[in-house]
C-alpha positions as CSV (number, residue, x, y, z in Angstrom):
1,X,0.0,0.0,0.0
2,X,1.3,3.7,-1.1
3,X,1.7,6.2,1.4
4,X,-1.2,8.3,0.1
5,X,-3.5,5.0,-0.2
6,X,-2.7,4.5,3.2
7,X,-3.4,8.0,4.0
8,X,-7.2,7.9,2.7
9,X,-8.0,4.3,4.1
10,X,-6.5,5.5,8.1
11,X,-9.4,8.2,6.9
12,X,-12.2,6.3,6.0
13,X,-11.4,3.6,8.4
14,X,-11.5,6.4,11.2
15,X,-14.9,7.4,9.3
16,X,-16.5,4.4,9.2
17,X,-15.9,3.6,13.0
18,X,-17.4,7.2,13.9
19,X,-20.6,6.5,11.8
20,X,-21.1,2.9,13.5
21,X,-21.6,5.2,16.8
22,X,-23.3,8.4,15.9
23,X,-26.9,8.7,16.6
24,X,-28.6,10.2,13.8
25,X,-27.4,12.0,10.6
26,X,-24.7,14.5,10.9
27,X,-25.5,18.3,9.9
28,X,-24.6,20.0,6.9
29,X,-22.1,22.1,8.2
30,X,-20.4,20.2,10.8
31,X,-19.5,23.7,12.4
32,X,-22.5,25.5,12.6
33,X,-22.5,24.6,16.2
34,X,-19.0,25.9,17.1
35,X,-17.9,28.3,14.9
36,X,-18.1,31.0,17.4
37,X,-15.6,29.2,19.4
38,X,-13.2,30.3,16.3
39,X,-13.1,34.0,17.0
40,X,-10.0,35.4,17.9
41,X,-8.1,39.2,17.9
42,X,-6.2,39.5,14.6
43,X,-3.4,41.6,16.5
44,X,-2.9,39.3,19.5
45,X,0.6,38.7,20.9
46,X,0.1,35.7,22.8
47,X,-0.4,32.9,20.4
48,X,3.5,31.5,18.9
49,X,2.0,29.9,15.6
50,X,0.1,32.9,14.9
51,X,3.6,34.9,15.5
52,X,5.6,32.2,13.8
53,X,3.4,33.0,10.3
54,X,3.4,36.7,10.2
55,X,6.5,36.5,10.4
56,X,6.8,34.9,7.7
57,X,5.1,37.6,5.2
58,X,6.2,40.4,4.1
59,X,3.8,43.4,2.3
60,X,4.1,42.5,-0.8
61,X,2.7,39.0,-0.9
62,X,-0.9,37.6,-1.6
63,X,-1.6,34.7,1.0
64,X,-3.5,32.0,0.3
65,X,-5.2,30.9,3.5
66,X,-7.0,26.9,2.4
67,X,-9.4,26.0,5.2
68,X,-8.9,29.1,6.8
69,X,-12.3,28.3,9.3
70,X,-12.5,31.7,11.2
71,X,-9.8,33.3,10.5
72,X,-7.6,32.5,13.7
73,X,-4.7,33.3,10.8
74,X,-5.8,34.5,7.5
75,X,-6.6,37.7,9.9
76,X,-3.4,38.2,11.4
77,X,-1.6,37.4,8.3
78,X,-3.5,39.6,6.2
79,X,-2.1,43.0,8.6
80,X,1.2,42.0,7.5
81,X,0.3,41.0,3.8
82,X,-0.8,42.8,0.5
83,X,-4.1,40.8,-0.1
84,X,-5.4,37.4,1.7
85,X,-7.5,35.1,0.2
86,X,-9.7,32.8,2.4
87,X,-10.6,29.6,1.3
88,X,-13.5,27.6,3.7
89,X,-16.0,25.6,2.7
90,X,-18.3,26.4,6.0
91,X,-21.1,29.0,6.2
92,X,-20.7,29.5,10.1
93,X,-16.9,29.9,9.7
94,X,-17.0,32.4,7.1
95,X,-19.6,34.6,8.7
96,X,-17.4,34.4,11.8
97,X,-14.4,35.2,9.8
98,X,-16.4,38.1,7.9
99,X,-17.6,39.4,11.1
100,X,-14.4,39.6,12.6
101,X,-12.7,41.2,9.7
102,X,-15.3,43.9,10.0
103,X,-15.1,44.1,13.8
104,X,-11.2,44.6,13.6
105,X,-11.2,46.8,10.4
106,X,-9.4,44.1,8.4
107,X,-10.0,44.8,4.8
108,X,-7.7,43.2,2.7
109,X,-9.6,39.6,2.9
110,X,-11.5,37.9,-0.1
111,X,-13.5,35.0,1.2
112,X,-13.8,32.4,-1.3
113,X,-16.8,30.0,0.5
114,X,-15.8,26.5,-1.6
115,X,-14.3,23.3,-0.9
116,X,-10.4,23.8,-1.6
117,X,-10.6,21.3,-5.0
118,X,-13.4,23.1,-6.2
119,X,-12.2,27.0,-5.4
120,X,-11.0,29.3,-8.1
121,X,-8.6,31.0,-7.4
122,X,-5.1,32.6,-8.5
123,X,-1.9,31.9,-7.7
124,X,-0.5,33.3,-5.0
125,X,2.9,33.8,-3.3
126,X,2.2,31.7,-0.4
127,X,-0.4,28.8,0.2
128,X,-1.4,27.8,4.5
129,X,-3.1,25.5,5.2
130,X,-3.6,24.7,9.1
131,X,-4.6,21.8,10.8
132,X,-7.0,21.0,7.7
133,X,-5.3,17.8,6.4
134,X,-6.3,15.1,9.1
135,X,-9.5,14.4,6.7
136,X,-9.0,15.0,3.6
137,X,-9.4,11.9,1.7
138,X,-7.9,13.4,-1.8
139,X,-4.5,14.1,-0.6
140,X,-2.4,14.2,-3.5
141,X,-4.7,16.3,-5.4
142,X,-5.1,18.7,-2.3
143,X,-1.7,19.1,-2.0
144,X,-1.0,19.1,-6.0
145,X,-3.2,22.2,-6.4
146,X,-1.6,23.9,-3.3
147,X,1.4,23.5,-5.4
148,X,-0.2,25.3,-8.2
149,X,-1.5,27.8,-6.7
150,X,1.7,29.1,-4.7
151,X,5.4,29.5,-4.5
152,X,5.2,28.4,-1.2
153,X,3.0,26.0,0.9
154,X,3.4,26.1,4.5
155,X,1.1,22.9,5.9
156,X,0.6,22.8,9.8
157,X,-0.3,20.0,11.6
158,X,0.0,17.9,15.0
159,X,2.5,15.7,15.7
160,X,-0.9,13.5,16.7
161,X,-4.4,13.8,15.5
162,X,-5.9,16.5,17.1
163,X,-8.4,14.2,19.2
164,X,-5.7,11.7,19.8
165,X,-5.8,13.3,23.7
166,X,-9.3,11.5,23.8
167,X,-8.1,8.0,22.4
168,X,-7.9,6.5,25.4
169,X,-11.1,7.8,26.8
170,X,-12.9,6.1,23.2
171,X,-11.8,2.7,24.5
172,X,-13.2,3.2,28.3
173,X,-16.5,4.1,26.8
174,X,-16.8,2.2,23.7
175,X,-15.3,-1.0,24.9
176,X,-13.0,-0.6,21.2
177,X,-9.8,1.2,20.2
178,X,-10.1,4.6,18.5
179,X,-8.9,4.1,15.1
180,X,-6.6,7.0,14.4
181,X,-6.3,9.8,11.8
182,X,-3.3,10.7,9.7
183,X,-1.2,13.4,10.7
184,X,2.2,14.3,10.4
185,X,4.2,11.5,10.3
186,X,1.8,10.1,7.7
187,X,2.1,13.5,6.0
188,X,6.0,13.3,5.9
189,X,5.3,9.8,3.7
190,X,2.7,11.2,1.2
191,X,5.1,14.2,0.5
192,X,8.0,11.7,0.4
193,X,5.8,9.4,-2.3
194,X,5.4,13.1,-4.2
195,X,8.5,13.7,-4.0
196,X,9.1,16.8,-2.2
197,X,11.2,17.3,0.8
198,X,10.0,19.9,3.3
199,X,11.3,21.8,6.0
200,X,9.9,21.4,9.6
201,X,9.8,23.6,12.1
202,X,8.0,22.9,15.6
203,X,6.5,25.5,17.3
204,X,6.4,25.4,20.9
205,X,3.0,26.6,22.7
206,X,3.1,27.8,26.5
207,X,-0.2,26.4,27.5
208,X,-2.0,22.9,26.5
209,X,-5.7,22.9,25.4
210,X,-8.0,22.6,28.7
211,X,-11.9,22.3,29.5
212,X,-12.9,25.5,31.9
213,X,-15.1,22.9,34.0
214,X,-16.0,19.7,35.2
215,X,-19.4,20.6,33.2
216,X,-17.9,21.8,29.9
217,X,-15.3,18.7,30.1
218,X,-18.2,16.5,30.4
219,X,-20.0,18.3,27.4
220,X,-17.3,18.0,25.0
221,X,-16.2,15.1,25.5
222,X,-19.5,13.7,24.9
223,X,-19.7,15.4,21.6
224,X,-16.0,14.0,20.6
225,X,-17.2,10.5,21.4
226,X,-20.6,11.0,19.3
227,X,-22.5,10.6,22.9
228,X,-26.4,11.5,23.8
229,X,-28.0,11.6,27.3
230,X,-29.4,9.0,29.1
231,X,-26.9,6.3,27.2
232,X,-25.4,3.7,29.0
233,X,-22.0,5.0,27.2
234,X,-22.8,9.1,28.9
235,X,-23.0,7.3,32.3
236,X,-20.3,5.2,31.8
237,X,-18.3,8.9,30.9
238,X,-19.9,10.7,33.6
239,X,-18.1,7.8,36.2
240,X,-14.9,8.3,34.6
241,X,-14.5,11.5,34.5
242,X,-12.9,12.1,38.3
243,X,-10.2,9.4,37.1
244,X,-9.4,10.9,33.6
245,X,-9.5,14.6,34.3
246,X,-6.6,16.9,36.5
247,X,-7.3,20.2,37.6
248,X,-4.9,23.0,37.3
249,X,-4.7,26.9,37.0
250,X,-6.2,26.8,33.1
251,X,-9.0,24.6,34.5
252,X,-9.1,20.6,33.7
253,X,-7.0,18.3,31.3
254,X,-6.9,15.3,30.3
255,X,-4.9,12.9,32.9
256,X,-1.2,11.7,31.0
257,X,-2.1,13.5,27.7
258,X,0.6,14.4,25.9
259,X,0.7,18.1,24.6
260,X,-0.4,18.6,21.3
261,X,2.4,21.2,19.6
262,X,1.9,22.3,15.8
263,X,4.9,21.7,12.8
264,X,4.8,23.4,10.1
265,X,5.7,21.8,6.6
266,X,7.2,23.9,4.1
267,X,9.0,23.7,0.8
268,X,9.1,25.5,-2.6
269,X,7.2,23.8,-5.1
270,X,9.6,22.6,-8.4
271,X,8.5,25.0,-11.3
């Protein structure tokens, strides 16, 4: 098996298992729900990856930003860049990001509201794309148009699926493992399979995610386990929780999980 067969089967295996415990259809836009949660100052200080990326434009350059969700970076980039263009396929996340463009007076933003293999768009200097790859089943074609459509791509992902922190919690409700998502070591082998050999850079955060409260703890865990109330699978969560959870000053974390901190995957695409 190829690296990038492997890559979409670790996605629709993953898939596959979520669907065999998900009560009911899922929604259109998977983020309707918690786009808000997205919002975030375009001139904040206090966030490294943001930091690390402006810092890596310069006026002159058009940014593409590919799943850019809310605009955690497409907004901050865009105040050091000529023009960014914002490519996300979710309603809720591009009102959020249009709002907050608005809000902060940011006006050098095109939204383009498509799925990346079916946007139009030019070429640009630079291409991000941020913790978007984990389910993207098309992988070579993804990253083939990023090449296309920039002179640089700068990927960022986990060293670890981004829900990998609740693996363990899967099996102690489910009674199965948690079948995993790519990330970057599975990454590294698709570009290796293209052919292209990257630079990465880690990026060192100061502070893990947390859950503010016992309460919001409970709640999303529940959603990233496809829970509903009065389940024998919530109660067996709501017992577990004392075990699995460690208070601190940000609030509560998941007991032995390992920090999640983001690389960032760049090379110059051969012309």
């Amino acid at each position: 098996m190829s690296a990038t067969e492997r890559w979409t089967e670790m996605i629709k295996l993953e898939h596959a298992q979520s669907e065999s415990v998900r009560k009911g259809d899922p929604p259109a836009d998977s983020w309707a729900n918690f786009a808000a949660q997205f919002r975030a100052d375009p001139r904040r200080t206090d966030d490294p990856l943001v930091n690390f990326l402006r810092e890596q434009i310069t006026p002159q350059m058009i940014v593409l930003d590919v799943g850019a969700g809310g605009g955690r970076f497409a907004l901050p980039m865009a105040l050091e860049a000529k023009k960014v263009i914002a490519v996300e396929p979710s309603p809720a996340m591009c009102q959020v990001l249009r709002e907050v463009a608005d809000e902060s007076e940011v006006d050098n933003v095109e939204v383009v509201e498509a799925e990346w293999l079916d946007a139009q768009v030019p070429k640009a200097d630079a291409a991000l794309c941020c913790n978007v790859l984990y389910t993207v089943q098309e992988i070579e074609a993804f990253v083939r148009k990023l090449e296309e459509h920039a002179g640089r791509v700068m990927v960022v992902l986990y060293q670890a699926p981004p829900q990998s922190q609740v693996y363990p919690i899967w099996e102690m409700v489910h009674g199965v493992p948690r079948l995993p998502l790519p990330s970057l070591p599975e990454f590294l082998e698709v570009l290796g399979q293209l052919g292209v050999e990257p630079d990465v850079e880690v990026v060192h955060v100061t502070r893990g995610r947390g859950f503010k409260s016992l309460d919001a703890a409970r709640q999303q865990l529940a959603r990233r386990l496809y829970l509903t109330p009065d389940t024998p699978e919530m109660e067996r969560l709501q017992g577990l929780l004392p075990d699995i959870l460690v208070e601190g000053d940000q609030g509560f974390t998941i007991k032995g999980a390992v920090p999640l901190e983001p690389r960032v995957v760049s090379w110059r695409p051969k012309v």
